[in-house]
TORKOL-4160 file (C-alpha; in steps of 0.2 Angstrom, whole numbers, padded with zeros to 4 digits, m for minus):
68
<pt num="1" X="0075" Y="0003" Z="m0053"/>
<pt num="2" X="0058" Y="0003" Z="m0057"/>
<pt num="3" X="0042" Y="0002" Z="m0043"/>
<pt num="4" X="0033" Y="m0016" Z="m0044"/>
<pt num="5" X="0016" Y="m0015" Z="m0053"/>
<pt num="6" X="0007" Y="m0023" Z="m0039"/>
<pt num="7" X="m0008" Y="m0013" Z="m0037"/>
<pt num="8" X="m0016" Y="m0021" Z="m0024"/>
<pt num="9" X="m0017" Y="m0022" Z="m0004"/>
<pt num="10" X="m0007" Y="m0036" Z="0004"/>
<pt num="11" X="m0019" Y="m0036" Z="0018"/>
<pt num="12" X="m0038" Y="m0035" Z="0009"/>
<pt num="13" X="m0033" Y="m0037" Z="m0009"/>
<pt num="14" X="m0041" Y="m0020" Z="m0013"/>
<pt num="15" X="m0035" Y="m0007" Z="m0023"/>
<pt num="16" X="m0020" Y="0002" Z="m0014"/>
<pt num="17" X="m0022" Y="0018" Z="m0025"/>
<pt num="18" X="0000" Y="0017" Z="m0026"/>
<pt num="19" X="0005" Y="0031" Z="m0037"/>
<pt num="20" X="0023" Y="0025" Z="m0041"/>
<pt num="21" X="0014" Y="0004" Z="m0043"/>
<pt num="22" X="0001" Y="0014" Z="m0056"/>
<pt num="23" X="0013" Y="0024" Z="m0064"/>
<pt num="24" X="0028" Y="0015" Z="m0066"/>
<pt num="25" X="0038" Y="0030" Z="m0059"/>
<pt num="26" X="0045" Y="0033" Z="m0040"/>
<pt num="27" X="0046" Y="0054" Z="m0046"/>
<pt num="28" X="0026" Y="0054" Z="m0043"/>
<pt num="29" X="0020" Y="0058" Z="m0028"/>
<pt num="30" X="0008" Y="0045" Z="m0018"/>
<pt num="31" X="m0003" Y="0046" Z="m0004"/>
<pt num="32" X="0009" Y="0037" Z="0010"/>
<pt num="33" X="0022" Y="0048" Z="0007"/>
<pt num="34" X="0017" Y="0060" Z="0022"/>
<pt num="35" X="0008" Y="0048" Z="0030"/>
<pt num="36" X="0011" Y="0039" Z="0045"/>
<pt num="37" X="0008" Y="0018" Z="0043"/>
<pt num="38" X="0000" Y="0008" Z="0059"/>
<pt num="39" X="0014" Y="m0004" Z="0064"/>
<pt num="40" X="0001" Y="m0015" Z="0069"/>
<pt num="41" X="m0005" Y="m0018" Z="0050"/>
<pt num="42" X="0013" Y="m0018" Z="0046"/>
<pt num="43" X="0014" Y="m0034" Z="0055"/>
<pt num="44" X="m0001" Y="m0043" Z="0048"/>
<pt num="45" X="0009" Y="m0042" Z="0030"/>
<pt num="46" X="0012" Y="m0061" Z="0028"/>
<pt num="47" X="0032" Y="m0064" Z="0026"/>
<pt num="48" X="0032" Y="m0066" Z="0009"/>
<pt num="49" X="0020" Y="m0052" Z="0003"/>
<pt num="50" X="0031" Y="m0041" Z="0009"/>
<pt num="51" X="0041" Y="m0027" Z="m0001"/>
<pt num="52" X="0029" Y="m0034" Z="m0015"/>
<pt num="53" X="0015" Y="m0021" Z="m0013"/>
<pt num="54" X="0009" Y="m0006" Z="m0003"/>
<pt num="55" X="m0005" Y="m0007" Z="0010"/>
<pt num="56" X="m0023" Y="0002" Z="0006"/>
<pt num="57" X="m0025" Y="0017" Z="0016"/>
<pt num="58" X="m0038" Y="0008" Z="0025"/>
<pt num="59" X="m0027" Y="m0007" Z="0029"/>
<pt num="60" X="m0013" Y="0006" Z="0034"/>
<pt num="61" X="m0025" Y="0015" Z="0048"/>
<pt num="62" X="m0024" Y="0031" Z="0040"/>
<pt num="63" X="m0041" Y="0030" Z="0028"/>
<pt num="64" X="m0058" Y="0026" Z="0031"/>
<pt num="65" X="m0061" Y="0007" Z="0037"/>
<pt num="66" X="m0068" Y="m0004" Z="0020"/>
<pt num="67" X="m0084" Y="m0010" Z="0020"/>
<pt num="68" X="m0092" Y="m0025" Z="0011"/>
């Protein structure tokens, strides 16, 4: 199984800097990995969007909030 080359946030359409989506390998190592995701934002992923992409960091609640 490979990861899904969706490269972008589900939530704000931005990049979502996923390692294993940029790479093509789950062996990589990616930023969510240690990191704790907001349920909250986990329920704003529309129904189907989800299992397709990984959120940003800043959708997740663990990175600076977007701006523009």
């Amino acid at each position: 199984m490979e990861p899904k080359r969706n490269t972008r946030c589900p939530l704000c359409g931005a990049d979502n800097a996923c390692v294993p989506a940029h790479t093509g390998e789950f062996g990589t190592p990616c930023w969510c990995f240690s990191a704790t995701i907001d349920p909250a934002a986990l329920a704003q992923v529309p129904d189907a969007l989800r299992g397709e992409a990984c959120l940003c960091a800043a959708c997740a609640g663990v990175g600076p909030p977007r701006t523009g």
